[in-house]
C-alpha positions in Angstrom: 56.8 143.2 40.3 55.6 145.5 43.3 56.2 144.5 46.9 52.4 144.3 47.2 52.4 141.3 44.5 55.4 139.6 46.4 53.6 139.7 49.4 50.7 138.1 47.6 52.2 135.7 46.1 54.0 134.2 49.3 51.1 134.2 51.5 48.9 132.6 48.9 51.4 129.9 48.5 52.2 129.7 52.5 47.9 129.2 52.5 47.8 127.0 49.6 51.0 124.8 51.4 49.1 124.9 55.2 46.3 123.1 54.1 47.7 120.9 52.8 49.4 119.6 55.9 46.4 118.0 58.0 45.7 115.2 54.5 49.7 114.6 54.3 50.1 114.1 58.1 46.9 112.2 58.4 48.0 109.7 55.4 51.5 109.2 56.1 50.5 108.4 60.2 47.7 106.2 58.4 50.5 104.1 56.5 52.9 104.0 59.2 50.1 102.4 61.4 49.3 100.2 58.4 52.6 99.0 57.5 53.1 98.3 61.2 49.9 97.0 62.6 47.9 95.1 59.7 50.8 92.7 58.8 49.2 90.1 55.9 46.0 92.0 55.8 47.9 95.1 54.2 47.7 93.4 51.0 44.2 92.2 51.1 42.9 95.6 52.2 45.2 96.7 48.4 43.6 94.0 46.5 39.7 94.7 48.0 40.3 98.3 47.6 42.1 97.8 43.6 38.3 97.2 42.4 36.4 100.2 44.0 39.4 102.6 44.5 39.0 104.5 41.0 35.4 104.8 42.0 35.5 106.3 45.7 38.7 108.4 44.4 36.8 110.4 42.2 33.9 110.8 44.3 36.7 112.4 46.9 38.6 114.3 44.1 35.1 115.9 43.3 35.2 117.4 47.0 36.3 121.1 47.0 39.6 120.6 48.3 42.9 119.5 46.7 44.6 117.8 49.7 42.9 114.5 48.8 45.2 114.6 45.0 48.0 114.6 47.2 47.0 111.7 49.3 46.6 109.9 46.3 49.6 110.9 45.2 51.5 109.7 48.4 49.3 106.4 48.7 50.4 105.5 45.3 54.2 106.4 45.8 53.4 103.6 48.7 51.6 101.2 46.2 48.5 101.6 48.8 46.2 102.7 45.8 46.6 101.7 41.8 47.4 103.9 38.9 43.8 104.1 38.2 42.8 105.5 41.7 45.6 108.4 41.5 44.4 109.0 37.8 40.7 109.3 39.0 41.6 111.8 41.9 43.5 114.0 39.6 41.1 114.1 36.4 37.8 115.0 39.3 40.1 117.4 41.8 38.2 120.2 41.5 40.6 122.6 43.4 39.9 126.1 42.9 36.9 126.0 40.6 34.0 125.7 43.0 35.0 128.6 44.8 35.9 130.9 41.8 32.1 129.9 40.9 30.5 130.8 44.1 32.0 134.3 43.7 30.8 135.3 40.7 27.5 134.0 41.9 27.1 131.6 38.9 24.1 129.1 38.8 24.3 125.8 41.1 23.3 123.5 38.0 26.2 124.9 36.0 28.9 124.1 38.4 27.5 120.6 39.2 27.4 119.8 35.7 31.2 119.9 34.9 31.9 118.4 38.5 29.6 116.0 37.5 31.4 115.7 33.9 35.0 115.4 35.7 33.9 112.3 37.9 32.4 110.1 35.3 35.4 111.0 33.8 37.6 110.2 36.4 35.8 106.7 37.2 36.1 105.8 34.0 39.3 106.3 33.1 40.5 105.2 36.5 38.4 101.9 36.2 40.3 101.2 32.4 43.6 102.1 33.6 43.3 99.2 36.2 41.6 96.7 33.9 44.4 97.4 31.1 47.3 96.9 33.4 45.8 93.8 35.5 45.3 92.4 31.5 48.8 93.4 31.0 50.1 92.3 34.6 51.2 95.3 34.8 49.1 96.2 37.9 51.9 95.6 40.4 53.0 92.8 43.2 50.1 93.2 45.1 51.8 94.4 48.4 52.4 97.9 49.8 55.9 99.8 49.6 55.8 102.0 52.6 58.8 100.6 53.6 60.7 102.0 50.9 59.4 104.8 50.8 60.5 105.7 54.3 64.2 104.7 53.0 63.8 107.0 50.4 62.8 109.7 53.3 65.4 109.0 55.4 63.1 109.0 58.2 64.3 105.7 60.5 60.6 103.7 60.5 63.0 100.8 60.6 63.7 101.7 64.5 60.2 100.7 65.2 60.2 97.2 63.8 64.1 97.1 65.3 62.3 97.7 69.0 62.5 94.7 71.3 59.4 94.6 72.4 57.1 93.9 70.2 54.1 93.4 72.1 51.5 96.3 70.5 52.2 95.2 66.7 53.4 91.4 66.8 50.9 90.2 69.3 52.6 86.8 69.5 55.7 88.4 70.5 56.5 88.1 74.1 57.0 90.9 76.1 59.4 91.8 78.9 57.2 90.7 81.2 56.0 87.8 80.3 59.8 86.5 79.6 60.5 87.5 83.4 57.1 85.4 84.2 58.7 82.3 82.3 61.5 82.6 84.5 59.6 83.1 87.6 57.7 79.3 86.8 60.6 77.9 85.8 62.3 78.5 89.6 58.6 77.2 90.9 57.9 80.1 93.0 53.7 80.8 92.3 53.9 84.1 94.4 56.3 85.4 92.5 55.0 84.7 89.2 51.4 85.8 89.6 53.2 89.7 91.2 56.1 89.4 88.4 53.9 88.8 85.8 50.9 91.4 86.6 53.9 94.4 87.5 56.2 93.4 84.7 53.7 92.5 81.5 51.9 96.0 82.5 55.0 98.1 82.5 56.8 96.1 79.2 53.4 96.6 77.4 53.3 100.1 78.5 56.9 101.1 77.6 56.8 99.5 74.1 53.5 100.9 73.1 54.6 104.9 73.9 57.9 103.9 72.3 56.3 102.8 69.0 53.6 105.4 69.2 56.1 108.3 69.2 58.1 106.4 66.2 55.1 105.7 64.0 54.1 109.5 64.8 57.5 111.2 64.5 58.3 109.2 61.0 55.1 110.7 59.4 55.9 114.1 60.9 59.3 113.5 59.0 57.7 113.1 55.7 55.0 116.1 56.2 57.9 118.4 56.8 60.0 116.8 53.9 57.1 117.3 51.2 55.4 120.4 52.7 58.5 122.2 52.0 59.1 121.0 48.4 55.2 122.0 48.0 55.7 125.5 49.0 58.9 125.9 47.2 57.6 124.8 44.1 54.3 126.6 44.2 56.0 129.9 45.3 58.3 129.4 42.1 54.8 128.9 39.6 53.1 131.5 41.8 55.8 134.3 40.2 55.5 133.2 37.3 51.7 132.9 36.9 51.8 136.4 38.1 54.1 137.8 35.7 52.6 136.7 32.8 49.0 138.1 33.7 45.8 136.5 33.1 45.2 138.8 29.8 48.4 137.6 28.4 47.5 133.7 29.1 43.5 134.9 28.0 45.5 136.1 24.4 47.4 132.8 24.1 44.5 130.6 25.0 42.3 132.9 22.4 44.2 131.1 19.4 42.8 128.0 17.8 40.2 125.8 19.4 42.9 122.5 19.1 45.7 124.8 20.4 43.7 126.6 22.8 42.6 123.2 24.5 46.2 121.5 24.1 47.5 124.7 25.8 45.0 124.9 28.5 45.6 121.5 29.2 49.4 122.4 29.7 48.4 125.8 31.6 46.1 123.2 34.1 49.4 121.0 34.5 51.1 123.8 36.9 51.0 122.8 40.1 49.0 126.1 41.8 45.9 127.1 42.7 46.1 129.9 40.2 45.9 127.8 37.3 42.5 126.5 38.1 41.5 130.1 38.7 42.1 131.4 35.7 41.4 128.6 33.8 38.0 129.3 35.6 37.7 133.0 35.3 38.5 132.7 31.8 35.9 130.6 31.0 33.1 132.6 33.1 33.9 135.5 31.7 33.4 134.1 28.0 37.3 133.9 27.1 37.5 130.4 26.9 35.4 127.8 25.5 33.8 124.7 26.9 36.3 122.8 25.4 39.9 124.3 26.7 38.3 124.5 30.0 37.1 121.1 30.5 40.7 120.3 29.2 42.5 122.7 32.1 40.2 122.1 34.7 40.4 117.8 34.0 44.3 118.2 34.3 44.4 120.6 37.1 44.7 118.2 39.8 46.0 120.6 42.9 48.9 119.4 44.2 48.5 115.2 43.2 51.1 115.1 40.5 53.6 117.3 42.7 53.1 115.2 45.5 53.9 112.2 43.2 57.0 113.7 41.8 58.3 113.8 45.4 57.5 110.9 46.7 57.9 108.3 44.3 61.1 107.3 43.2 60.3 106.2 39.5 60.5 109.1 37.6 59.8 107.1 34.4 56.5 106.7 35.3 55.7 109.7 36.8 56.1 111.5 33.5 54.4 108.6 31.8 51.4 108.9 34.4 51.8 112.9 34.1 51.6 112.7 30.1 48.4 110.1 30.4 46.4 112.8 32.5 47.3 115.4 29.8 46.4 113.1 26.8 43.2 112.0 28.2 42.5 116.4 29.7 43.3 117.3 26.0 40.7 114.1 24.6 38.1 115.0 26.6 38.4 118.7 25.9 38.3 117.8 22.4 35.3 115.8 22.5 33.2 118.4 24.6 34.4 120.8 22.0 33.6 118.6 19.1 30.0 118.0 20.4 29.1 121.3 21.2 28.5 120.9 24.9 27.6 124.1 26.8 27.8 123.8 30.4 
């Protein structure tokens, strides 16, 4: 492997890993806020959003961009979003296809069609994967877990709920201020409750809200900088070795038998890098691959959801269970566009 292809490699996985950051930051300062602001209305905002989430997450998966997998991926780590909303992102993430498309100039109708094709099938396997584990009560308790997952980080959330005043989050928590205006009335002095309370309440409220503020904001800068870095080392790893096996060695392998070709594509689409999608795509554009193995690659090519999920939650049990799930279902699908002859 030439310097030149080193090179390559590291500053497409240092792009890959950089946009990433903006959708990791953005969600984990989202569930801080959440976990610390909305109280009891956390779990109704889970519960309203259990219904439609497999819906709207396919419909953001579809969006040329893979940062909203790993969203998905941290929001269910947190229990923020059901199985079936993860599952939905992944299955419609386009991730590289669109723009491998657009460069070789292919028609608009084609590319919208197996778009299209991956978001049914994301909302509808999203929306069964919900309904079977409600039916099972397997759907979970019904409250978010972004505490733990901060333990699990590290990252000291706790300090902000451990902060003594508690004025911007627990509204019925007294501040300093009004404390030292209870104290004030309670020696009968009006002048000096009215100044003690106005110069007191201001500076107390003031105080506590930068000091949760820079907590809320420096805990999800914590967990950006704890998963950005697993991202890049694990798609620098699969960047060599996508690299050094060539796209005309995985064109050869993939050229084999249309139920091994698909299973196999559907593995190939499991690698958590751009460059799987690519090819996957290329391959397919330039007539290597059939409709079948690349619905298969391209359903299971999820960006960086699954990696993200792997990270972040702690149950590794069921992150291979969820992982083999989106692989059965890619390889299904790839079978049944293959079976009926459909020709995007």
């Amino acid at each position: 492997m030439t310097p030149g292809i080193i090179l390559d490699v590291l500053l497409d996985s240092v792009h890959d890993t950089l946009e990433l950051i903006p959708f990791l930051f953005l969600t984990y300062l989202a569930m801080e806020a959440l976990e610390h602001t909305a109280g009891g209305r956390t779990e109704r905002i889970i519960a309203r959003a259990d219904k439609s989430g497999p819906i709207v997450g396919a419909l953001l998966g579809a969006l040329p961009q893979c940062g909203f997998s790993a969203m998905a991926g941290t929001l269910y780590a947190a229990r923020v979003v059901s199985a079936g909303t993860l599952v939905s992102v992944i299955l419609a993430t386009s991730d590289e296809m669109i723009p491998v498309f657009v460069a070789h100039a292919e028609p608009a109708g084609r590319m919208f069609a197996i778009i299209g094709f991956k978001v049914v099938a994301g909302m509808i396997v999203g929306l069964l994967v919900d309904a079977v584990l409600r039916a099972l009560h397997r759907a979970g308790d019904g409250h978010a877990h972004i505490a733990e997952l901060c333990e699990a980080a590290h990252c000291d959330c706790g300090e902000i709920d451990a902060d003594a005043d508690g004025a911007l989050f627990s509204p019925g928590a007294p501040s300093a201020g009004e404390k030292n205006t209870a104290a004030a009335a309670a020696q009968g002095d009006a002048h000096n409750h009215a100044h003690a309370h106005g110069h007191d309440h201001a500076h107390g409220h003031g105080a506590s809200r930068g000091r949760r503020v820079w907590h809320i904001v420096r805990s999800a800068l914590v967990h950006t900088a704890e998963v950005t870095f697993f991202i890049f080392l694990v798609t620098l790893v699969f960047g060599f070795v996508i690299e050094a096996a060539g796209t005309d060695a995985i064109a050869q392998v993939l050229g084999s038998h249309p139920v091994r070709a698909t299973m196999l594509a559907a593995l190939i689409g499991l690698i958590p890098n751009c460059g799987a999608s690519v090819a996957i795509t290329q391959l397919y554009l330039q007539g290597s691959l059939a409709a079948g193995p690349m619905m298969a690659g391209l359903l299971v090519s999820g960006g960086m959801g699954l990696l993200v999920l792997f990270r972040t939650n702690r149950d590794m049990r069921q992150n291979l269970v969820i992982t083999a799930f989106v692989y059965v279902v890619g390889v299904v699908l790839g079978l049944v566009v293959a079976g009926l002859g459909i020709i995007f």
